[in-house]
ZAMARGU-4260 file (C-alpha; in steps of 0.2 Angstrom, whole numbers, plus 5000, padded with zeros to 4 digits):
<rodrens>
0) 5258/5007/4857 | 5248/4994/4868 | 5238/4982/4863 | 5218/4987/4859 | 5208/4983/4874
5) 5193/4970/4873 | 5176/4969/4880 | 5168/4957/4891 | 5163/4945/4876 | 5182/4947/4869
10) 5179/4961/4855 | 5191/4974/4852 | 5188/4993/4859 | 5194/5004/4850 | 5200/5022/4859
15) 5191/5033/4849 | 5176/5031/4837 | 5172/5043/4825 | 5159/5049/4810 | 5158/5032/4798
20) 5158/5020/4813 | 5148/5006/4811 | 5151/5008/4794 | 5136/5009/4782 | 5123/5012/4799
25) 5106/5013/4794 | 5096/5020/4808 | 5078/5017/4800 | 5084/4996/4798 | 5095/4996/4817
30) 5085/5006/4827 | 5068/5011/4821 | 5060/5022/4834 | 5055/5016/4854 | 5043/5003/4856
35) 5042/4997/4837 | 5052/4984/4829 | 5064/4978/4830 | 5063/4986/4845 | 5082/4990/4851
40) 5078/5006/4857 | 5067/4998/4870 | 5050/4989/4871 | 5039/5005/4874 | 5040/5021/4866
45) 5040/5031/4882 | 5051/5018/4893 | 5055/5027/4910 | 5049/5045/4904 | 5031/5041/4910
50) 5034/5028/4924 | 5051/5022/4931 | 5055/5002/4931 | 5048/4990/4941 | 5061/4989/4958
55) 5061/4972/4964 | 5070/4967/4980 | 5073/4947/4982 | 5068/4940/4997 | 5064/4923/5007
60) 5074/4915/5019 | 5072/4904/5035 | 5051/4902/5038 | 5038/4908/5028 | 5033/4922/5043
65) 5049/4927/5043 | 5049/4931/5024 | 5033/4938/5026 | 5037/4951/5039 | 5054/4953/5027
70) 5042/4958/5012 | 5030/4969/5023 | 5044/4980/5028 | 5049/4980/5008 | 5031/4984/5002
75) 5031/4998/5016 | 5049/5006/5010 | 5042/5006/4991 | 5045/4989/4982 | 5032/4987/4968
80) 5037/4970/4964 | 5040/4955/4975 | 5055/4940/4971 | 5055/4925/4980 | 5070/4915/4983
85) 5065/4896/4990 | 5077/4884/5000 | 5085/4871/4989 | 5072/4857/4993 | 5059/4866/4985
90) 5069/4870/4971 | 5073/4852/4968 | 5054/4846/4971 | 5058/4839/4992 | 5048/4841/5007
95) 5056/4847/5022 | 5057/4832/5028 | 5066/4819/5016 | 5080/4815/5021 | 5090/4825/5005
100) 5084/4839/5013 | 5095/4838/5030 | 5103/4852/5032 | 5097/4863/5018 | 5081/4867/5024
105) 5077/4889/5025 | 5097/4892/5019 | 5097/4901/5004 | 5078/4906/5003 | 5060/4902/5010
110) 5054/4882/5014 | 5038/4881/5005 | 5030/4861/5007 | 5012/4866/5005 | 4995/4877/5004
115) 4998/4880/5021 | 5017/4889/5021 | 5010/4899/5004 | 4996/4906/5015 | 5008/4912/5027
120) 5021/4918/5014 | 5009/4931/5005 | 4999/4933/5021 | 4993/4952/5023 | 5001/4956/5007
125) 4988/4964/4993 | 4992/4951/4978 | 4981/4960/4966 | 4991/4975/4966 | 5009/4968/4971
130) 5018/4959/4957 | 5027/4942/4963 | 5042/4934/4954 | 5047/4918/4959 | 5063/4909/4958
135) 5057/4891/4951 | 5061/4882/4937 | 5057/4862/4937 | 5042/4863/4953 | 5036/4878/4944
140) 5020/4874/4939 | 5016/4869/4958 | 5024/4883/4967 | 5012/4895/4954 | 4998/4886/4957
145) 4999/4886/4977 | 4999/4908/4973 | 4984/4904/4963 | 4975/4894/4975 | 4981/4907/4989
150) 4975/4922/4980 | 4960/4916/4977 | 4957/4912/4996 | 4960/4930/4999 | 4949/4936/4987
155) 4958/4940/4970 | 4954/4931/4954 | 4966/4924/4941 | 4965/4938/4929 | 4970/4952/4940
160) 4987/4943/4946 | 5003/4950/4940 | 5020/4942/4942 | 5035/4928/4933 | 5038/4910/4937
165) 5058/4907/4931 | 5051/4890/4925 | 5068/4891/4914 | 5073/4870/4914 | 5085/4870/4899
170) 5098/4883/4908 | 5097/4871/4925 | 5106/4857/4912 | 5116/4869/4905 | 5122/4879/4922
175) 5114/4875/4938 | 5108/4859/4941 | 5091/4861/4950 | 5083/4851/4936 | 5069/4835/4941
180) 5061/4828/4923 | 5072/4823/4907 | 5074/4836/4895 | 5056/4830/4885 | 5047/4829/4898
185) 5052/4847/4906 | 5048/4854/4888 | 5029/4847/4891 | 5027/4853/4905 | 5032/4872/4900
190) 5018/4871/4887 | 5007/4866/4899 | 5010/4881/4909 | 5009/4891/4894 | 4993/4883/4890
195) 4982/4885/4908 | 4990/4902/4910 | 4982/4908/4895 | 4965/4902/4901 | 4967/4905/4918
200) 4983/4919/4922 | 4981/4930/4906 | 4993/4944/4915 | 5006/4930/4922 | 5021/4930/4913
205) 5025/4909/4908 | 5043/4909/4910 | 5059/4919/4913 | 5073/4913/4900 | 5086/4913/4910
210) 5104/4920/4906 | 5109/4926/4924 | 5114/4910/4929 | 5125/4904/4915 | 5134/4925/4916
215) 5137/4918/4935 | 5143/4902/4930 | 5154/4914/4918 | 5146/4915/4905 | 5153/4932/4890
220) 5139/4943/4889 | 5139/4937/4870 | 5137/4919/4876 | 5122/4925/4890 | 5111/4930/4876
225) 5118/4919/4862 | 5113/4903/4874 | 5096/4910/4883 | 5087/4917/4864 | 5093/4897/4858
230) 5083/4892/4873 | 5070/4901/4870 | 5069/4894/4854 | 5067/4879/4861 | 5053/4882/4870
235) 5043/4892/4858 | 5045/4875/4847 | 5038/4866/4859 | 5021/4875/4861 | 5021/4876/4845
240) 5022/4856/4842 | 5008/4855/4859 | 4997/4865/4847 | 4998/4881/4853 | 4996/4896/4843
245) 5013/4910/4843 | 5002/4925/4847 | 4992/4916/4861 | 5008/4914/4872 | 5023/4924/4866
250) 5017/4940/4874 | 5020/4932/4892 | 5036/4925/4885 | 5051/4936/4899 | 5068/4935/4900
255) 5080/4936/4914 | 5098/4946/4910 | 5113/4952/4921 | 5122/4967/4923 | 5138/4969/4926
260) 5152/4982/4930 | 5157/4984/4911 | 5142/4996/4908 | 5142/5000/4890 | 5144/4984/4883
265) 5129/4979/4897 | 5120/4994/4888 | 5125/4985/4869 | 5118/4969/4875 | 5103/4971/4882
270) 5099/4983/4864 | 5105/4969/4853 | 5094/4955/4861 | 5079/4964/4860 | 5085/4968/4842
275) 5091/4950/4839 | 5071/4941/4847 | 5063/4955/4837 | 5069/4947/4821 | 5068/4928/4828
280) 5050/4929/4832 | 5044/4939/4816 | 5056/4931/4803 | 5053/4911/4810 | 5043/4911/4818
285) 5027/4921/4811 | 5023/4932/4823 | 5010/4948/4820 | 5005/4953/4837 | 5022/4965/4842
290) 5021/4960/4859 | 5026/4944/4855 | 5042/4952/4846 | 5045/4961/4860 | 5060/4955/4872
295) 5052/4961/4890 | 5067/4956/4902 | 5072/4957/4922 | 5088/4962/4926 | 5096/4956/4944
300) 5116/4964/4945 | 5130/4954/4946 | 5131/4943/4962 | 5146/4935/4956 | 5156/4952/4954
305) 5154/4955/4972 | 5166/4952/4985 | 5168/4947/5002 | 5184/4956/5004 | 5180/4973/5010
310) 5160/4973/5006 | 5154/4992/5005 | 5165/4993/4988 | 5148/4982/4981 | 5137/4996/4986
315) 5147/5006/4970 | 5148/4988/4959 | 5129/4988/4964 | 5124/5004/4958 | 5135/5004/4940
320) 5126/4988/4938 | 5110/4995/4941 | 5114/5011/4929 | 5118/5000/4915 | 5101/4991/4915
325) 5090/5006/4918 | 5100/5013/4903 | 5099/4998/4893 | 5079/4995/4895 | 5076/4983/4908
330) 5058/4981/4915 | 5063/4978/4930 | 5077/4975/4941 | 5083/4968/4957 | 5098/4976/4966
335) 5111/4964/4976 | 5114/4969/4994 | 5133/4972/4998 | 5133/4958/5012 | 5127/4943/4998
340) 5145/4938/4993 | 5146/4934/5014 | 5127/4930/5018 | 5110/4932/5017 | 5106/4951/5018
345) 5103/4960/5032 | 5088/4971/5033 | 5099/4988/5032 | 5107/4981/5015 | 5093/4976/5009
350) 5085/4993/5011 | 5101/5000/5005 | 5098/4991/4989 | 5082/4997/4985 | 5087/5013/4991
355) 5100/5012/4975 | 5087/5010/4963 | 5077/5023/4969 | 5093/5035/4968 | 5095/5032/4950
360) 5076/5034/4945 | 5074/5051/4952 | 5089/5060/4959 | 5098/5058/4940 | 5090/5061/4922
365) 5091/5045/4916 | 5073/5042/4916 | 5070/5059/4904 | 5074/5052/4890 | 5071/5038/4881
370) 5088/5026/4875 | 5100/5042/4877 | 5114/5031/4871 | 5105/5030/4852 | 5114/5035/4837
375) 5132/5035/4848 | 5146/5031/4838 | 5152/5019/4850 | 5137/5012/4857 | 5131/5009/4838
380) 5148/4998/4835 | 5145/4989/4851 | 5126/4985/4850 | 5131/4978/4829 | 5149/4968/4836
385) 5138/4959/4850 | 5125/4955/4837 | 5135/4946/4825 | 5143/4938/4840 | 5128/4931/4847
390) 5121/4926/4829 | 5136/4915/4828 | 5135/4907/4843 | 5116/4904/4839 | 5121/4897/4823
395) 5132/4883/4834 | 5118/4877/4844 | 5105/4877/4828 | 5121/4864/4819 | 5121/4853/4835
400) 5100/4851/4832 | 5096/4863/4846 | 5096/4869/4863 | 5092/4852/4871 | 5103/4844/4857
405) 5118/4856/4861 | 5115/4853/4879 | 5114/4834/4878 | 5131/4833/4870 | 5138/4848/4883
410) 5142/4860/4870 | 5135/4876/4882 | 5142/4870/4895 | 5160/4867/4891 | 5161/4884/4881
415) 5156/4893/4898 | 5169/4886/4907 | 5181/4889/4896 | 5175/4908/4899 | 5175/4905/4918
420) 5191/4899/4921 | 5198/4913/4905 | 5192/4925/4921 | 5200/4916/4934 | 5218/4916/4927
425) 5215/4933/4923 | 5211/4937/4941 | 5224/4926/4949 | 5238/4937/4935 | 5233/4953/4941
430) 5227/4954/4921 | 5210/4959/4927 | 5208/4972/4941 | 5195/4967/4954 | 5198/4982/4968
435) 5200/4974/4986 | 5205/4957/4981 | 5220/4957/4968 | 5224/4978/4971 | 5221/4989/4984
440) 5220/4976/4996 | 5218/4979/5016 | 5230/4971/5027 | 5217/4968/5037 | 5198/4966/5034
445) 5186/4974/5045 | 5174/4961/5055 | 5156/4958/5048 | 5141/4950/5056 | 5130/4940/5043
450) 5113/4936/5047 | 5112/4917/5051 | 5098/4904/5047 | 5091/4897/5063 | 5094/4876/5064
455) 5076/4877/5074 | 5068/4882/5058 | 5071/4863/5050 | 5064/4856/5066 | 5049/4871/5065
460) 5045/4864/5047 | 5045/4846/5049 | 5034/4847/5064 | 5021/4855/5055 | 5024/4844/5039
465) 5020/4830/5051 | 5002/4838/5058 | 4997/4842/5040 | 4998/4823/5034 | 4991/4819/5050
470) 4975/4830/5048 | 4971/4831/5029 | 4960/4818/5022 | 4973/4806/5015 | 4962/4794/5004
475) 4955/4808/4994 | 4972/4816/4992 | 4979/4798/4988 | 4964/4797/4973 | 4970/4815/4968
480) 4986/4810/4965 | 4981/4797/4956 | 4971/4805/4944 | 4989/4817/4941 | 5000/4800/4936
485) 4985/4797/4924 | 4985/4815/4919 | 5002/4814/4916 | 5002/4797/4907 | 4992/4805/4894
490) 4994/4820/4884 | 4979/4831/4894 | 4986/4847/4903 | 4993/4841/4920 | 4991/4856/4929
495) 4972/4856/4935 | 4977/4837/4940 | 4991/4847/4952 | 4979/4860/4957 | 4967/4847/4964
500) 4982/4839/4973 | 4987/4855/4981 | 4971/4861/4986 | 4969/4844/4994 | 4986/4847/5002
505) 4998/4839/4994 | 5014/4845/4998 | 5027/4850/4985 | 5038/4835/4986 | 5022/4821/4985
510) 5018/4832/4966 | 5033/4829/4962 | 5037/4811/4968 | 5019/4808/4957 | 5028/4813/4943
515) 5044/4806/4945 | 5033/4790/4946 | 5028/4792/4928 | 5040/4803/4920 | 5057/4798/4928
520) 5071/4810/4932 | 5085/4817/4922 | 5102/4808/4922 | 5116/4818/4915 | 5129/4812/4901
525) 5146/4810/4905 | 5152/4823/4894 | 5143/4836/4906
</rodrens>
């Protein structure tokens, strides 16, 4: 007899599960019904049987008019949601036209320096009935209050705009590196944001706790959740420490999963987070309102699972990964194109992508019922296995002090890698079969033609960097940003300082140097 297969996250699959299995399952306690606690049959009692998800596409890339056209076309072929991907730079807190920029401006999304690209970015677009989700995590708060300050140009108040800054720091120490501010520091500003979008953004959701990237970096799927519910721990201490009540910003609290290829133990995951926050919020943390026990969560499939060897095969990778978050209860979801593991996508795979989505919510009958996997002897086992596993490895960060403590000393990191490079030998021993790359390989691949980011638009950018510093009123952006190191000196909110900055135009990289200039940046330990 072989030996027993194992999931994703390294637990055993049996062939055949019968009556008895989980042992001692209580489905009042496991599952309750939809949209109650603890919630692991999905966050609303209807889920997709009224409407279907929200189908994001993710776009930016070269110029903001380029994007903008790009998210036009999108909005016209039936995308309800809107992601924005930004160039490096921005990520990082740079203007176009530092020198650590070189090179990198408009590569791998959108160059947004001021007021003035933001205009053109959402130009045309109706922002109080589209909702925007933007990939930012350490410039953040200025990236959301540029949309702010845009929206408000065209008309729409705070209260009616919808949407998700990732504004997720601690996974950047942990797995991808575009982090400014020391740990600290980052914390305060996160309860900032959760602050001034409770006054000001009531419908914005804060943050967008991020496991996508550590599952890229290779991350179990036992580790994805285990590592992005510690973080959020972290950060619900931390508003709690600023003074902020549990109820006032839990509700806006997101999450940000993966989906991969291996769809039922996607499906198990994604229902034992929710059941796993559930319990964290009520139990720990005290919380009454059940929206702030609810684990709301965007799903993007898995970018690292596709290949550049023979390239349509990711249209069927695409859509299985897309299957097992609709039937695992995402709110939303983002579909790679097939060209990504090559390129930025084209227009045709980009369409293709969303096309996907729409496939799944109404050419099959998953969206009829609600958690059609419930009660499955299988699924049941799964959903309970991934549980304890994630507990455990929760457990782990909690005896190292915490998330930040955990990340100071490296433990999240080192434990993904050991994953990652698990994977990798099991590619490179044909132990693991990726189809086109290890087995059934083509002698020859077929030429592609990915679309290419322009060199001009660097040149494009800093030119008008250049006319807005020469025609804004300097001394009064100079006293503005004054008044932000002060801000930021003290314990007052810093984010009207920042508003005041940027509607003075500021650029992105001059908020950020200001704070710098108080806060300092983060260096990281040796053992990273």
């Amino acid at each position: 007899m072989g030996s027993l297969a194992r999931s994703e996250s390294g637990l055993p699959i049996q062939p055949v599960y019968d009556a008895g299995t989980p042992a001692g399952f209580d489905a009042n306690a496991k599952l309750g019904a939809p949209g109650r606690f603890p919630f692991t049959r999905g966050v609303y009692p209807s889920m997709y049987t009224g409407r279907p998800w929200t189908m994001r596409q993710y776009a930016g890339f070269g110029t903001a008019k380029e994007s903008n056209e790009r998210y036009h076309e999108l909005v016209g072929a039936g995308t309800g949601g809107l992601s924005v991907a930004f160039d490096l730079p921005t990520q990082m807190g740079y203007d176009s036209d530092e020198a650590i920029a070189q090179g990198e401006v408009g590569k791998v999304g959108v160059a947004i320096d001021s007021i003035q690209d933001m205009r053109t970015l959402f130009r045309g677009l109706p922002l109080d009935k589209v909702s925007t989700s933007m990939t930012i995590n350490a410039p953040a708060s200025t990236l959301l209050l540029l949309y702010q300050l845009v929206a408000a140009e065209q008309g729409v108040p705070g209260d009616l705009l919808t949407g998700t800054i990732q504004n997720d720091v601690l996974k950047e120490y942990i797995a991808r590196g575009t982090y400014i501010f020391p740990p600290k520091q980052s914390l305060r500003l996160i309860s900032d944001i959760f602050a001034y979008c409770h006054r000001e953004l009531p419908r914005w959701n804060t943050i967008s706790i991020s496991g996508y990237h550590m599952a890229e970096a290779g991350a179990t799927p036992a580790q994805e959740i285990a590592f992005t519910l510690a973080n959020a721990r972290e950060y619900v201490r931390a508003a709690l420490a600023a003074g902020l009540d549990v109820d006032d910003f839990a509700p806006r609290l997101s999450f940000f999963f993966v989906a991969r290829t291996t769809l039922l133990e996607e499906v198990a995951k994604f229902r034992a987070a929710r059941r796993i926050w559930a319990r964290v919020m009520r139990e720990e943390f005290g919380a009454r309102n059940p929206k702030s026990q609810m684990l709301r969560f965007h799903t993007q499939t898995a970018g690292v699972q596709l290949t550049a060897q023979q390239p349509e095969v990711n249209l069927v990778r695409v859509a299985l990964q897309g299957l097992g978050a609709v039937l695992g209860g995402t709110q939303s979801l983002h579909t790679n194109s097939y060209d990504e593991a090559i390129a930025l996508p084209t227009q045709k795979a980009a369409r293709l992508a969303l096309r996907t989505q729409q496939v799944i919510a109404y050419e099959t009958d998953v969206t009829k019922t609600v958690d059609p996997f419930a009660g499955s002897y299988f699924m049941e086992s799964m959903t309970d296995e991934i549980e304890a596993a994630v507990l455990e490895l929760m457990r782990a960060v909690e005896d190292r002090g915490g998330a930040v403590a955990a990340i100071e000393q490296g433990f999240q990191k080192s434990e993904i890698e050991r994953s990652a490079y698990l994977i990798s030998q099991e590619i490179d021993n044909k132990e693991r079969t990726v189809v086109g790359v290890n087995t059934f390989v083509l002698d020859e691949e077929e030429p592609y033609e990915p679309l290419r980011v322009d060199p001009q638009i660097e040149f494009d950018q800093r030119e008008r960097l250049a006319a807005l510093r020469r025609d804004r009123d300097n001394d009064a952006l100079e006293r503005a940003l004054d008044a932000l190191r002060t801000a930021a000196q003290g314990t007052e909110n810093v984010l009207p300082a920042i508003r005041e900055a940027l509607r003075g135009h500021a650029t992105v990289g001059e908020v950020s140097h200001a704070l710098r200039d108080v806060w300092g940046v983060h260096v990281p330990h040796d053992t990273f």
